[in-house]
C-alpha positions as CSV (number, residue, x, y, z in Angstrom):
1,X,296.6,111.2,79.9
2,X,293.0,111.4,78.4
3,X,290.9,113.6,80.5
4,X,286.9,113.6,79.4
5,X,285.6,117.2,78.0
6,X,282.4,118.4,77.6
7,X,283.6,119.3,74.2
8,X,283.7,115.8,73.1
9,X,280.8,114.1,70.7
10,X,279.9,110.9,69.8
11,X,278.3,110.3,66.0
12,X,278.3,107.5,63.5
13,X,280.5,107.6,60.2
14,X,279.4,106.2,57.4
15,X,282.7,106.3,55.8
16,X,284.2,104.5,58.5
17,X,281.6,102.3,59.2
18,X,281.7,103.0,63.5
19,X,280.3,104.9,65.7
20,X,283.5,107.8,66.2
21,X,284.2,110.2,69.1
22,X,285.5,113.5,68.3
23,X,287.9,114.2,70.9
24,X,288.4,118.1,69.7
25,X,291.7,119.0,68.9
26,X,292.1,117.2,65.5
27,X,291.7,113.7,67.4
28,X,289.0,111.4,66.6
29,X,288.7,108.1,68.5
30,X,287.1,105.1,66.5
31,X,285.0,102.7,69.0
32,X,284.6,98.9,68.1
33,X,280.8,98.8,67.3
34,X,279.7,98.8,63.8
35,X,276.4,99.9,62.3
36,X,274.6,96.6,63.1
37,X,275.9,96.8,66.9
38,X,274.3,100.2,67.0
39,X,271.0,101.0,68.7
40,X,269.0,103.6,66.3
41,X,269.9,107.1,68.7
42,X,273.8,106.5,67.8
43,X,273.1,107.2,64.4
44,X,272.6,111.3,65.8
45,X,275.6,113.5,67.5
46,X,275.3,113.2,71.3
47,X,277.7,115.1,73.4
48,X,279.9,113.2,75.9
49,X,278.0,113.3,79.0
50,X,278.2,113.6,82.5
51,X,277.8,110.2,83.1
52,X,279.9,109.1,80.1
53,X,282.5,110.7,82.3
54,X,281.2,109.3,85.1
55,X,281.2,105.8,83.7
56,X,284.8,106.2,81.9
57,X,286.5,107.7,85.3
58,X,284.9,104.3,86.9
59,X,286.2,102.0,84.1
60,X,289.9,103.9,84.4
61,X,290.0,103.2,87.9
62,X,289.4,99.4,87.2
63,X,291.5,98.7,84.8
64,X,294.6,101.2,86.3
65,X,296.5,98.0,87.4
66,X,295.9,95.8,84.0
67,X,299.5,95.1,82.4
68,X,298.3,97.7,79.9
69,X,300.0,100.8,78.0
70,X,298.4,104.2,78.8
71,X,297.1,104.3,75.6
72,X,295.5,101.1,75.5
73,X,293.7,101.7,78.9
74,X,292.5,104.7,77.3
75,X,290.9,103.3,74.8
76,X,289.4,99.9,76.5
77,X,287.9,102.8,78.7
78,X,286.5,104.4,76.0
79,X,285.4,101.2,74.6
80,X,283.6,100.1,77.3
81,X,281.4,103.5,77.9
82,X,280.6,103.5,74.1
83,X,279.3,100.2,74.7
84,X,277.3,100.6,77.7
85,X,275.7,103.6,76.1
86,X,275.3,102.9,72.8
87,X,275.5,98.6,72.0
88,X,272.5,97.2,70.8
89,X,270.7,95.6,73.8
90,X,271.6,91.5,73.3
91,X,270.9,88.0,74.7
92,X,273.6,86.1,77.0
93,X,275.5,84.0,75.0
94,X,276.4,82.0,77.7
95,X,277.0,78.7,76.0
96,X,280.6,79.8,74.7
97,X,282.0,79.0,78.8
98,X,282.0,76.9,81.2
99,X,279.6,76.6,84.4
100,X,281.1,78.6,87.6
101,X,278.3,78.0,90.0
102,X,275.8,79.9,91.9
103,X,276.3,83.1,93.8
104,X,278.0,85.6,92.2
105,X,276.7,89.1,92.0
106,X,279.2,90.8,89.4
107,X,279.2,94.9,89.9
108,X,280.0,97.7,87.3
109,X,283.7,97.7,86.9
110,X,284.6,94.3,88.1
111,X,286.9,92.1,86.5
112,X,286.2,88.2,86.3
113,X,287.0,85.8,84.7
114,X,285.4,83.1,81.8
115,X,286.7,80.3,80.8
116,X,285.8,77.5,78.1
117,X,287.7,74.8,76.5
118,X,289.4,77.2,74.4
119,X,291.1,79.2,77.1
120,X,290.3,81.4,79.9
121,X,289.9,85.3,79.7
122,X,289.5,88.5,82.0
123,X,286.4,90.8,81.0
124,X,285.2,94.0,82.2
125,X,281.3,94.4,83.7
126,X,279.8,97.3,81.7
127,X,276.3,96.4,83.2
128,X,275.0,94.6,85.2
129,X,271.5,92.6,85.0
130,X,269.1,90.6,86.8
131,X,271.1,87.6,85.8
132,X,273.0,88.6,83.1
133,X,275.8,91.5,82.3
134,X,277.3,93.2,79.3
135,X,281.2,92.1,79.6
136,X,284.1,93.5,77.8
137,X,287.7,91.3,76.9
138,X,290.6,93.3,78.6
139,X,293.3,90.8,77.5
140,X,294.8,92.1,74.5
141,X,295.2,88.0,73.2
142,X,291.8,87.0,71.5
143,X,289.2,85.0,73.2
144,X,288.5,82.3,71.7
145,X,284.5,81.3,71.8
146,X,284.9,78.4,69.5
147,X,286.4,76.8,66.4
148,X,285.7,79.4,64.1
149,X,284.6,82.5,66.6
150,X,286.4,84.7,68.5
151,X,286.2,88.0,70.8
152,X,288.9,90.9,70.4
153,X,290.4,93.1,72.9
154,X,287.3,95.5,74.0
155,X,285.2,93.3,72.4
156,X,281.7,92.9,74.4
157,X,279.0,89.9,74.7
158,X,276.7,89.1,77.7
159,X,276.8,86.6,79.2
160,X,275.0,84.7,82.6
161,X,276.3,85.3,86.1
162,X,276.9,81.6,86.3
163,X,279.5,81.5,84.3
164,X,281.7,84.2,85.7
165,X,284.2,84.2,88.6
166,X,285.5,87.3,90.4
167,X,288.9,88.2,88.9
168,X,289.5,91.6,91.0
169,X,292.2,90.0,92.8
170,X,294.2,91.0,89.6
171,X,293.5,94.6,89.9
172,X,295.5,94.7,93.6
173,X,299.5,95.7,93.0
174,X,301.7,92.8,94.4
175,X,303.9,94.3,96.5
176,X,306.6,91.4,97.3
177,X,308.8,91.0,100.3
178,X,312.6,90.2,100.0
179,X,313.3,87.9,103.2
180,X,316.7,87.5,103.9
């Protein structure tokens, strides 16, 4: 299991083309953003901080019951506190999915869900806003936005509260009863 270290650092490759974390120990983890996802401070070395840990340890938690490998809950985790820290700031896209309705009030780490025409995906809250909040896919099948779009697994975009519905009911473990 991945535990965070004060040894780790973040910094952008150019040979790569991502922003990297350098997990010590001849590891290096590549994120999802590219240069032009970037805000202009990822472009330095920052050590993995306090609240990076912070933030991942929240995300882990989250996501522990997704029908995920180890590995791949690893890495949405790291995905989703390189995005929160680092992603270029955005406007909701909100016209890829549907209309929910009024009301909900999404917090950091909850799952919902979005829906279109397409299909319907779960999605990770990396942070929240007034009325909008930086989501991240957790399925690993593509999201389709439309004919020609689409997001990837850990892939973010923000989107309006009205289109979201709470999806933490698929965090719980089913426990099932045999009745005889």
């Amino acid at each position: 299991m991945l535990k965070p270290s004060d040894k780790w650092t973040w910094y952008y490759s150019d040979g790569e083309g991502y922003l990297m974390l350098d997990l010590d120990e001849d590891m290096v983890f590549r994120t999802n953003l590219s240069r032009n996802l970037l805000v202009d401070c990822a472009f330095e070395r920052h050590p993995f901080s306090v609240d990076d840990a912070s933030d991942y340890q929240t995300y882990k938690e989250q996501i522990a019951y997704l029908p995920l490998s180890e590995p791949r809950k690893a890495e949405l985790g790291l995905y989703c506190v390189a995005a929160k820290r680092f992603h270029k700031p955005v406007q909701p896209k909100s016209w890829f999915f549907d209309y929910q309705g009024y009301g909900y009030e999404p917090q950091m780490g909850d799952v919902v869900s979005l829906t279109n025409g397409y299909n319907q995906g779960h999605f990770i809250v990396l942070e929240v806003g007034e009325n909008a909040s930086l989501v991240a896919l957790v399925d690993l099948e593509s999201f389709s936005l439309n004919g020609s779009k689409s997001l990837e697994f850990g892939q973010v975009i923000k989107v309006m509260h009205d289109r979201m519905t709470c999806a933490n009911h698929i965090l719980v473990p089913q426990t099932i009863a045999l009745v005889g």
